[in-house]
C-alpha positions, 0 to 999 in steps of 0.5 A, a space after each residue: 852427653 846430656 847431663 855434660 850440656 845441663 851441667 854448663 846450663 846450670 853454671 852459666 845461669 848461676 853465673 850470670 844471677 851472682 853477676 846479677 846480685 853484684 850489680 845490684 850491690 854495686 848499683 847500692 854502693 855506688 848510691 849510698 853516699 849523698 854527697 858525691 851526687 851533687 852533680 844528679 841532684 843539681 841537674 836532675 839527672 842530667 849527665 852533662 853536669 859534673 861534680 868537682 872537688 879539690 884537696 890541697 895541703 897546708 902550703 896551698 891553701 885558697 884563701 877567702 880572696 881566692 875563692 872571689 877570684 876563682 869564681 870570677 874566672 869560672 864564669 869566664 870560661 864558662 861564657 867563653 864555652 857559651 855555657 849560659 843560663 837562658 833564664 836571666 838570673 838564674 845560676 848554672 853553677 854552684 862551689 863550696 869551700 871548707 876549711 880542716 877540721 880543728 879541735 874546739 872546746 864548746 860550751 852552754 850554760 848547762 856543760 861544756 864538751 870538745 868537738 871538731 870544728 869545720 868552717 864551711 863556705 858557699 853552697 855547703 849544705 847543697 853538696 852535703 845534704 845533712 838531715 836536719 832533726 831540728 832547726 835549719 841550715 846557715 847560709 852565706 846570705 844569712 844577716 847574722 853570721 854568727 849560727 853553727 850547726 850541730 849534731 845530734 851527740 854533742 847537742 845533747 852532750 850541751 843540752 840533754 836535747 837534740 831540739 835546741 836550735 836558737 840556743 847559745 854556745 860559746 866557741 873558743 871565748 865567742 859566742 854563737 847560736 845554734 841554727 841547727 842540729 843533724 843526725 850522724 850518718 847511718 852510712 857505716 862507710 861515714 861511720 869508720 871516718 867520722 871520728 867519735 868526736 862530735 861535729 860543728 860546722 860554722 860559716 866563714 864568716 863567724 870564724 873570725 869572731 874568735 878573733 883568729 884571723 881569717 879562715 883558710 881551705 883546704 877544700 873546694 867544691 863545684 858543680 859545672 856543666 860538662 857537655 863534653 867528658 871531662 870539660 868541668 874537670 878541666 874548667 877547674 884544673 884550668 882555673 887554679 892552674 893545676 898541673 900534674 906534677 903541682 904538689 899538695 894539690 888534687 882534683 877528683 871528678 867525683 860523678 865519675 869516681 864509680 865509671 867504668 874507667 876509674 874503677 879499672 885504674 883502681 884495680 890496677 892500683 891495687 896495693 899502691 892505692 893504701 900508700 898515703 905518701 902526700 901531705 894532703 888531709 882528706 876531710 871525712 866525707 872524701 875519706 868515706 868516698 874512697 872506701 866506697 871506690 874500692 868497694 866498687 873496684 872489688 865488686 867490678 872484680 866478682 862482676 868480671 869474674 862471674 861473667 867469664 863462664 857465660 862469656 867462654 860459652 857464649 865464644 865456644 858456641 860461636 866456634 861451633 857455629 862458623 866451623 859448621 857452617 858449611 854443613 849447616 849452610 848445605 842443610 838448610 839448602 837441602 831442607 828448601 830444595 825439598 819443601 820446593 820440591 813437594 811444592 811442586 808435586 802439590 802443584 802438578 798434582 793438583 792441576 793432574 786432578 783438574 785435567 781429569 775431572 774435565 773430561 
């Protein structure tokens, strides 16, 4: 009987310490990509900001003038919703924008190489904090818009070199400078998407440069306050009057994609979820979101798994206890009943002692 109740002990501890493990690797995947922690960072770890992106097809692109206008009516609904900076000045929202990725042929004086190109806008680099090896980011509020940046295989692809920030590259017939050069993700779930091309990213306003008109996105992120669940999610949605049956449009609350609630609709999904039957292109960061969603689907999977022995016990031992109760109810009665008893022999005891030492 003894060897049956240390055999249970022995699994639910072994049990809830895989259960422990699993969490721990959740708690890593869940981390390991930067860029859908924009929402943490911006708000320092607030939770009552929210991190939104949108990914449409080639037939509902936003254009430069969208991208004003959207702005324009996020910051409506967000005064309407008393959701203000109480520091004059000071932003309590940031978006950012991209174009699809294209292929580009680039060269320097010293070699020429192909590369995808990526047009970026807005506050890019806050959602995608690349790590920089040499020079520094562009920006929107940059004078000259005509800086690029890099990674480290096609600088030295270019240059031999990965420290060539301010060197010329010329673009499709423009030309441009390198502002910066960035290393490659060492996430392995980036590496399966990013392509064994090398990378450029350009800001919107150099793209016109190559004399191809203006640039269009199919991407756009934003960072919002979300005092109530769901509330930046749905400023979004609002704003560019997307509905559920709106096609070549999709919305993903990315500091929420590892919750509870979506890993469930995830594993509920299972085997559906791999049909790509949209005309949507997701960028390569979005891509390697998804793999590490599933991941964390499968992890949720083992984390339940593990925790139905102990919880079957837990529920087993509680059967045992409201079954006994009466018995166990009428023992502990009986157990006060005799400790009141003694007590009140000790006592008469005591003052039978008195009495006779008195006399």
């Amino acid at each position: 009987m003894k060897l049956k109740y240390i055999v249970i002990a022995a699994a639910n501890a072994a049990s809830l310490l895989i259960f422990a493990a699993v969490s721990l690797i959740f708690s890593a995947v869940s981390g390991s990509l930067p860029d859908q922690r924009t929402a943490e960072r911006w708000s320092k770890g607030d939770s009552s900001y929210a991190q939104v992106s949108v990914f449409t097809d080639a037939s509902s692109v936003i254009d430069i003038n969208k991208v004003f206008m959207t702005r324009v009516d996020v910051e409506k609904k967000l005064t309407e919703a008393s959701l203000v900076s109480e520091k004059e000045g000071a932003r309590i929202w940031a978006d950012a924008f991209s174009a699809p990725q294209r292929k580009i042929s680039v060269t320097s004086d010293r070699a020429a190489a192909e590369a995808n190109l990526i047009v970026t806008g807005g506050d890019f680099f806050l959602f995608h904090p690349l790590e920089i090896v040499s020079g520094y980011y562009y920006s929107d509020d940059d004078l000259m818009h005509d800086r690029v940046l890099i990674d480290e295989v096609l600088a030295w692809q270019l240059y031999g070199s990965s420290n060539v920030a301010g060197k010329p590259v010329k673009v499709n017939g423009a030309y441009y400078v390198i502002s910066g050069v960035f290393k490659q993700s060492g996430n392995s779930d980036v590496e399966k998407v990013y392509g064994l091309s090398p990378r450029m990213f350009m800001p919107y306003g150099g793209y016109s440069l190559m004399g191809e008109g203006e640039a269009v996105f199919t991407c756009y992120e934003a960072c919002l306050p979300n005092q109530v669940t769901g509330q930046g999610k749905q400023i979004i949605t609002d704003v560019l009057a997307i509905k559920d049956d709106t096609s070549g449009m999709r919305v993903v609350e990315n500091s929420a994609r590892y919750g509870l609630k979506n890993r469930f609709e995830i594993i509920a999904d299972f085997g559906m979820r791999s049909v790509v039957d949209g005309s949507i292109a997701y960028p390569f960061w979005e891509n390697a979101a998804r793999i590490t969603e599933d991941k964390s689907a499968l992890l949720l999977a083992f984390q339940i798994i593990f925790l139905v022995l102990p919880t079957v016990t837990v529920l087993y031992l509680l059967r045992l206890l409201i079954k006994s109760r009466k018995k166990l109810a009428g023992k502990a009665i009986d157990a006060v009943v005799r400790v009141s008893d003694r007590s009140r022999s000790r006592s008469a005891e005591r003052k039978s002692r008195k009495t006779a030492a008195g006399r």
